[in-house]
N, C-alpha and C positions, 0 to 999 in steps of 0.2 A: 739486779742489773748494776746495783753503783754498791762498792764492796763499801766505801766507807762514806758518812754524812760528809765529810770535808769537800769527796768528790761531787757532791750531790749538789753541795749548794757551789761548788764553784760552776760544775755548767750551768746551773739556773742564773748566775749572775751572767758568764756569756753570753748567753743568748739573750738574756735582758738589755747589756746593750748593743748587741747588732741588731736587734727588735728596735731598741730606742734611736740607735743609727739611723737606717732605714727609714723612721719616718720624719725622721728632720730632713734629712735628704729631701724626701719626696716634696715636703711643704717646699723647701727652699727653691727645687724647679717647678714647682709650682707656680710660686707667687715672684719670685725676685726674677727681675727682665734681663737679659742680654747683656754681658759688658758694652759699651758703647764705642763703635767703632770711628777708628782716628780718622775723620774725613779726606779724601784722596784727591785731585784734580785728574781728570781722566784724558787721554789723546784728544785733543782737536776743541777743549772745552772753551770758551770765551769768556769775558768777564760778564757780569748780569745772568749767566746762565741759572739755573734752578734743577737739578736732578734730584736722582733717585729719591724721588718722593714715594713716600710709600708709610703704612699703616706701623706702629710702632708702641710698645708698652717705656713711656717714663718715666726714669724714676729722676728727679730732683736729688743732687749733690746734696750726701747728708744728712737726704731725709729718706721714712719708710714708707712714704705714699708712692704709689704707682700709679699713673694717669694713663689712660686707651688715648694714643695721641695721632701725629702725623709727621714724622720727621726728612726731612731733605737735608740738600748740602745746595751754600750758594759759593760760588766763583766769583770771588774778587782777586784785582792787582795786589802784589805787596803793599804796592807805593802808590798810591792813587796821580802823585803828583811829578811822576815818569813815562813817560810813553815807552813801550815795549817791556814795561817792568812783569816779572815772571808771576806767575797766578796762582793762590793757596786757595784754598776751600775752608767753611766755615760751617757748622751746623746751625741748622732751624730746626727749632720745637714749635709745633703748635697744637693746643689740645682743644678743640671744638667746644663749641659751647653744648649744654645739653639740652637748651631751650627748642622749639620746633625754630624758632625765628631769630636771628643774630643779628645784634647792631656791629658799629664798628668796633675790630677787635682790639684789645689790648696789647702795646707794645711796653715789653719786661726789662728797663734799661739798669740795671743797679752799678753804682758806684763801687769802687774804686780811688786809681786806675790798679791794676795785677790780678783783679779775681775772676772767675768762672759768672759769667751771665745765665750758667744752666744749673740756679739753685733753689728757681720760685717757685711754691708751691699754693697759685692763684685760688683764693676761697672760691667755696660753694656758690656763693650769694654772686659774684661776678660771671663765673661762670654759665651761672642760669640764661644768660642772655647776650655774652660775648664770647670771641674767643683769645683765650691767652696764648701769646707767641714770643718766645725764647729767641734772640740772634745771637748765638756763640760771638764769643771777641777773640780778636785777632790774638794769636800769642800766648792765649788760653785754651781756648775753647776747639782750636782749628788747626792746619796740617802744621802748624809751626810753634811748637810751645817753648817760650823763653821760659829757662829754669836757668840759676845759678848756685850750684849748691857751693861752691868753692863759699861765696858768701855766710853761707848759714854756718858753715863750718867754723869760718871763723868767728862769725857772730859769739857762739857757744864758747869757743875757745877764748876768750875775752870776758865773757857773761860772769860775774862775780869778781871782776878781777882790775881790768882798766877801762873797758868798757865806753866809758865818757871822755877818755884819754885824746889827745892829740895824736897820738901814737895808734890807738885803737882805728880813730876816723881815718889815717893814710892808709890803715893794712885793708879795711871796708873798700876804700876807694879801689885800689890797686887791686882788689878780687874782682870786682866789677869791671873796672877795665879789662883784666885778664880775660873774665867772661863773654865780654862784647867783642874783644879781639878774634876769640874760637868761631862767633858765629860768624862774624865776618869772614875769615878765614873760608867758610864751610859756604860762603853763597849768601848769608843772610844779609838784607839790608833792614836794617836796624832801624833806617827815618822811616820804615814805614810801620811802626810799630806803637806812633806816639798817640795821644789824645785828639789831635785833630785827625790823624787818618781814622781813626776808629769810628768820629764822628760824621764823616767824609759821605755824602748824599750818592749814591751810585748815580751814575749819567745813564743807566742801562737797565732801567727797572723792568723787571719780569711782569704779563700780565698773568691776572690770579682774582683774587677778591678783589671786591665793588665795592670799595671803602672809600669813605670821605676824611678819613684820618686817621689816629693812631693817637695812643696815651702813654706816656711813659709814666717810667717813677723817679730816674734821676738821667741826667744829661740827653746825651744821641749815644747811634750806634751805626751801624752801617745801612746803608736803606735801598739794597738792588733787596728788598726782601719779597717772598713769594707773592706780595699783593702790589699794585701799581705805588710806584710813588707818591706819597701824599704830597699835594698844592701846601696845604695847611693843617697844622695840628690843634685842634680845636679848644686841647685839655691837656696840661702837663702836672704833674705832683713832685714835688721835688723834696726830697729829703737827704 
């Protein structure tokens, strides 16, 4: 069948790796979940709303764990601090606890300010009797992601060179500017993007869970979240 060894061992190598292909493949729709899609505001939505709840595999930014969770999108204003201001959607993670019985759930607040709230990967031992829940940040996490890469560009372009400069600091400032001007330009309002909106208590809390509070680990975050508004937070951890 095969006139010469060369040929012989080259289709044995073929097919070794479309064999090998194949089942990487397989593992990888296997085990790795869903790209995660950009949360949307839908016609008619209002702020405090709560949808497309539904059942969901998460994976934690950066990491290889995948948790059986529950993800939605909540409806908040841009600007908390505008009347009629236009409405972005933000994601919730929440991954049940695996106990028969749940006390109040854990809220995942990590610091900042610029990064992703959807990177915690809540131990086992908490787990067993709470549930962990994720609230995307504004500008990150939800329909509006502030990026500037005009910045980074030049950051690099500097990096080894004047960097620490007077010169350096006006070209940073000036990309930034540039930057804030585009989204302006585009519709964005940019006040509603700071630290106090992020931390901003929703007036329009959804009902959901029967909690008497909520834990973080650093600061606040937006709080129309799927469980009633907490009166009081009993426990914070700051780091």
């Amino acid at each position: 069948m095969f006139t010469t060894f060369r040929q012989y061992m080259t289709l044995s190598i073929v097919l070794s790796v479309v064999i090998l292909g194949s089942l990487i493949l397989a593992a990888c729709q296997a085990t790795t979940p869903a790209a995660p899609v950009v949360p949307t505001v839908p016609a008619g939505a209002k702020a405090g709303d709560l949808i497309d709840v539904k059942s969901c595999a998460f994976q934690p930014r950066g990491s290889d764990t995948i948790y059986e969770a529950e993800c939605s999108t909540l409806i908040v204003p841009e600007n908390w601090e505008k009347d009629g201001s236009r409405l972005i959607a933000l994601p919730i993670v929440r991954i049940p606890a695996t106990g028969p019985v749940a006390a109040e759930p854990v809220f995942w607040l990590v610091g900042g300010p610029g990064g992703s709230n959807l990177g915690w990967e809540p131990p086992a031992w908490l787990l067993k009797d709470r549930d962990a829940v994720m609230v995307g940040y504004r500008g990150e996490d939800g329909t509006m992601v502030l990026k500037c890469s005009e910045f980074g560009r030049r950051v690099k372009a500097h990096m080894g060179v004047d960097l620490f400069t007077d010169t350096a600091r006006e070209d940073l400032a000036a990309a930034v500017t540039e930057c804030a001007a585009g989204y302006e330009q585009a519709g964005v309002d940019l006040s509603g993007y700071t630290m106090p909106q992020v931390s901003r208590t929703s007036k329009r809390p959804a009902k959901g869970w029967a909690t008497s509070g909520s834990t973080s680990s650093v600061r606040a975050t937006e709080r129309g979240w799927h469980s009633s508004t907490p009166t009081r937070i009993p426990r914070a951890c700051s780091g």
